[in-house]
N, C-alpha and C positions, 0 to 999 in steps of 0.2 A: 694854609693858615685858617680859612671859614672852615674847614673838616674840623680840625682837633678845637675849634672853639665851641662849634656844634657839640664834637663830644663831649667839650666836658659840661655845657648846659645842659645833657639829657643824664649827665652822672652829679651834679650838685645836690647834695643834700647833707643833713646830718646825721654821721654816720652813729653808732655806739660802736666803744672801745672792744673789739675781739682778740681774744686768747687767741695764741698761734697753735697751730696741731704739734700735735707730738714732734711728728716727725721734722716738721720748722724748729721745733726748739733744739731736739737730739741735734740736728747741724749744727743749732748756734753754739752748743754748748761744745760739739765735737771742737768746732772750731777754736771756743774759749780754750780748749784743753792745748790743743798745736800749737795756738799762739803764747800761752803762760811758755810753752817748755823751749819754743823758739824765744822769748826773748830773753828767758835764763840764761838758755844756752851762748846767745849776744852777748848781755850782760858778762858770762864768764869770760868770752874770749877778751873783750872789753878790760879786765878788771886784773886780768891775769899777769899781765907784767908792769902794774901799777904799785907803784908805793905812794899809800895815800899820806904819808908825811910829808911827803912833795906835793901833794895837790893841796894839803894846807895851806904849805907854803904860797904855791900860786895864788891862792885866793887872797891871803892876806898881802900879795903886792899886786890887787887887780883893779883896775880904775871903773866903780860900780856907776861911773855917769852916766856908762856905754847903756846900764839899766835904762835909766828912761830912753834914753831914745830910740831903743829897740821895742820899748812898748809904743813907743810913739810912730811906727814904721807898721808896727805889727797892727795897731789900730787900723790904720792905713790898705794892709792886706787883706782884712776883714771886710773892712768898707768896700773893698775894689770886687770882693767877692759878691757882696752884695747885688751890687752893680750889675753884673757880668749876671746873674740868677735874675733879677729884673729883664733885663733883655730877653734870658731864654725865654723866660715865660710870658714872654710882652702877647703871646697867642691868646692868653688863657684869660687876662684882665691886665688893665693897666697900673700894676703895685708900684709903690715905692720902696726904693732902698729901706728905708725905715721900719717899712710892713714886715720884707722880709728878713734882716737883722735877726730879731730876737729866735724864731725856730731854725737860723742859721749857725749862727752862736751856742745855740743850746743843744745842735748836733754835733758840733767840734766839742762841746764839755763831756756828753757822754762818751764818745769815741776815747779822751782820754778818759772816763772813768771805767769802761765796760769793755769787755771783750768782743772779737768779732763784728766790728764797725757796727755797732748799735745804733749810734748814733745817727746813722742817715736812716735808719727808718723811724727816732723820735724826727728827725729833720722833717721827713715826709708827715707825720701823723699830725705836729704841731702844723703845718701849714695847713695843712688840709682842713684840717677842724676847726681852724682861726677862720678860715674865708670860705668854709663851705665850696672845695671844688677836690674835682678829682684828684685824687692821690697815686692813680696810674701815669695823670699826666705828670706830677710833681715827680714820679719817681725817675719818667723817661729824661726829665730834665736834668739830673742829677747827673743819668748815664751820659749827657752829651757836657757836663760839665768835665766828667773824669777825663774826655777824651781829649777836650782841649786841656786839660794839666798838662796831658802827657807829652801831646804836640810841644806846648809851651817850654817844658822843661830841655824835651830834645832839643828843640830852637837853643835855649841858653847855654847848653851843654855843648853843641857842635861849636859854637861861637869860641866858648871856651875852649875846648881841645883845641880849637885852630890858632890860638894866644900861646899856646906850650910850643917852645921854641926845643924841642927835642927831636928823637929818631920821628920819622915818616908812618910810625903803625900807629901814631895818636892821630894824625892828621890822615889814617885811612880809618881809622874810628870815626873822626869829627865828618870823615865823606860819607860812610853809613849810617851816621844819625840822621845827616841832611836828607837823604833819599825816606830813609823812615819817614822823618816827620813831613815831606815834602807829598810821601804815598798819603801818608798819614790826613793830611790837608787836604787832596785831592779827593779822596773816598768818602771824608765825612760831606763837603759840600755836595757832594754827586747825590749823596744817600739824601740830604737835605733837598734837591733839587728835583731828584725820581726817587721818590720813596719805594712806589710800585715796583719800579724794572730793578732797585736794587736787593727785594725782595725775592722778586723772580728770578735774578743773578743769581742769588745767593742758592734757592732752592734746586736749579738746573745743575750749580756744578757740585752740589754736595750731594745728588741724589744715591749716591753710593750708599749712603748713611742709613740709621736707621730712621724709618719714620717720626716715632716720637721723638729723636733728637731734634729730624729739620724743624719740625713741627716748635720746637720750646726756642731753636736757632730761630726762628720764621719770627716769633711772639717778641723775642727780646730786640729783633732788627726793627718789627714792625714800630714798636715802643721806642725804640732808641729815634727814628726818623720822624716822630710825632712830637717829640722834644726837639728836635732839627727844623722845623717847619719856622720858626720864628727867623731864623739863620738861612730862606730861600732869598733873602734881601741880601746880592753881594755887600751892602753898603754895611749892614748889620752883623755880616759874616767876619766880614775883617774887624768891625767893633769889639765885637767877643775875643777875638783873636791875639787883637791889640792888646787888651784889659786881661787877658790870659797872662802874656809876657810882661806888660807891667810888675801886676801883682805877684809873681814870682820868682823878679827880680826885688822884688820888694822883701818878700821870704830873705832872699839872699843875702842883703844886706843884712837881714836880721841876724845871720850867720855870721857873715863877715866882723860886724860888732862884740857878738862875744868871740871873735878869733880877736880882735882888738883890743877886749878889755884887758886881753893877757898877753899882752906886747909881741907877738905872734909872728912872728916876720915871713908873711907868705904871701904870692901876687894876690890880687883881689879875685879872680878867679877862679883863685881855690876852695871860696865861698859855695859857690856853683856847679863845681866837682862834688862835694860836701852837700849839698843840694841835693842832687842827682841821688846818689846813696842814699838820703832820707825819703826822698820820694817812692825809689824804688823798696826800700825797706818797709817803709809805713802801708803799701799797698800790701804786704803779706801778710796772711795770719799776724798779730803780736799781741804781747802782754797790753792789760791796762795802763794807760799813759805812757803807751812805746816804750817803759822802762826795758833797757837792754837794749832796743835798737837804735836810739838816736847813740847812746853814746858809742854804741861796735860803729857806726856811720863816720862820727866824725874822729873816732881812733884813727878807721882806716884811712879815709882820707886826706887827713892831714900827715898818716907817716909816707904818702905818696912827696910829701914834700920837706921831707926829713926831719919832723916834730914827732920829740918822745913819747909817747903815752902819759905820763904823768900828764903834760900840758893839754893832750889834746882831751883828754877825760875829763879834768876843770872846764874845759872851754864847754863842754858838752852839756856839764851839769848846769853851769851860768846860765846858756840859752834853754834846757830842757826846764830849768826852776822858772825862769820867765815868763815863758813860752805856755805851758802847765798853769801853773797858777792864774795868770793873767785871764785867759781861756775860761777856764773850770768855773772863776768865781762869776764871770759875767755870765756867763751860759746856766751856772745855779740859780743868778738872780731871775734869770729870765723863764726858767722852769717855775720857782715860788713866784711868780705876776702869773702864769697861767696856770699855774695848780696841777701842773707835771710834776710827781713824784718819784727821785729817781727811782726806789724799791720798784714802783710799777712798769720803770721802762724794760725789764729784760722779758717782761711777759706780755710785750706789744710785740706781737708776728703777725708776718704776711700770711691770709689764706690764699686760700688757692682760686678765689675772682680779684683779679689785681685792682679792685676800685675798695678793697676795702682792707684796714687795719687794723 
């Protein structure tokens, strides 16, 4: 924990705003490009055996109460995220939720506006330049953030497949998720606890490789366990962990509600299933504002539980208009208080010394 606070005292300053190289950008944009034609592609399968004259119809018998309190849930999962990002970074200075809020918020509105998850590197640029500290260290925290989503999700996911009163191959999935997420838990607190030996792990059995990969493998382990460093505190380990599952379960709910708003008659767990899929969806290339992937998400998931497409496409677009908007406008506001303009965020890249943006 004294290690990565040292560092980022000898990396504090104020940086100026750098152009990414060519070749940072040619990615982001390759990736823009994969991701617009994967979520059309969503989108089509999505849309394909819908007759949106029934989804009028749904909406016009949909109980829009479910609205608030999904925003009210959803405030809630922002908040928890907050939380959970103060801990990681309890190494670096002692912030508050509050502090970090707005370039938190303001990374979830680009990611819906922008291609290619932009938005975690306005996340990183906007902290960074607010409190004057490393943007290496903010990035590694970021990476120990995704890792507990993913633990998290698997947690809720295994929970749920073992609630499906069906054949034995859901409930050998829900036994594979557990071992995942259970390796899954074991390795990051190890890497948290021996940064070094899990280093050295890593380089001895991959030496097959080429150098410059262990090499860039070495750099992103070495980053990812300096964001782990706050999390050498079992006490603190499980806090995170806990705040992981909470918050989304709290997601969940937010699912669960627009399945509600449209009288949906499916266990509550299907929420979670529907979860899962957006999780796993939203991490791949996609269009701006996942248009196309949340709604192929919860198409599929809920014809897992014999709901038409008509309905399950309303329910989607309920929580994606939400969910979207709700997002976008806070995160806009919070860009015009610090004078981040979105035009300027697609030409904020990473160089190639990870302490600057």
């Amino acid at each position: 924990m004294q290690l990565l606070a040292a560092h980022v005292q000898t990396h504090r300053r104020q940086a100026p705003v750098h152009i990414g190289t060519i070749e940072t950008m040619s990615n982001k944009t390759i990736l823009g490009v994969i991701g617009v034609i994967i979520g059309l592609g969503l989108l089509y399968l999505s849309v394909r055996n819908v007759d949106f004259g029934s989804v009028r119809e749904s909406f016009s018998q949909a109980d829009f109460r479910y609205a608030i309190v999904t925003l009210v849930v959803l405030a809630g999962f922002y908040w928890l995220k907050a939380m959970r990002w103060r801990d990681i970074l309890s190494p670096v200075g002692g912030f508050s939720s509050a502090t970090l809020f707005p370039s938190m918020i303001s990374g979830a509105a680009c990611n819906n506006l922008l291609p290619a998850h932009l938005g975690e590197i306005v996340r990183v640029y906007m902290l960074g330049h607010q409190l004057q500290i490393s943007k290496a260290a903010i990035l590694a925290t970021l990476v120990v953030e995704r890792i507990f989503d993913l633990i998290a999700v698997l947690v809720l996911t295994t929970i749920a497949l073992l609630m499906i009163e069906v054949d034995a191959q859901f409930h050998a999935a829900a036994l594979f998720l557990a071992v995942v997420a259970g390796v899954g838990l074991t390795v990051t607190y190890l890497t948290a606890r021996y940064p070094e030996t899990a280093v050295g792990l890593m380089e001895r059995t991959l030496h097959f490789l080429p150098q410059r990969f262990i090499q860039r493998l070495s750099s992103l382990l070495t980053n990812t366990s300096a964001g782990l460093l706050a999390l050498r505190d079992p006490r603190l380990f499980l806090l995170v962990l806990g705040n992981s599952i909470v918050q989304w379960l709290a997601m969940a709910i937010c699912v669960y509600f627009a399945i509600l708003a449209f009288d949906i008659e499916v266990p509550s767990y299907a929420a979670i299933l529907v979860l899962a899929l957006l999780v796993a969806g939203v991490s791949l290339p996609t269009s701006p504002g996942f248009v196309g992937t949340i709604q192929f998400c919860f198409v599929l998931g809920l014809k897992q539980f014999g709901i038409d497409a008509n309905t399950a496409f309303a329910a989607s677009v309920f929580y994606h208009t939400i969910t979207f908007v709700s997002v976008t406008l806070t995160g806009l506001y919070f860009m015009h208080r610090y004078r981040l303009k979105i035009r300027s965020v697609y030409a904020i890249g990473l160089e190639n010394e990870p302490d600057k943006i």
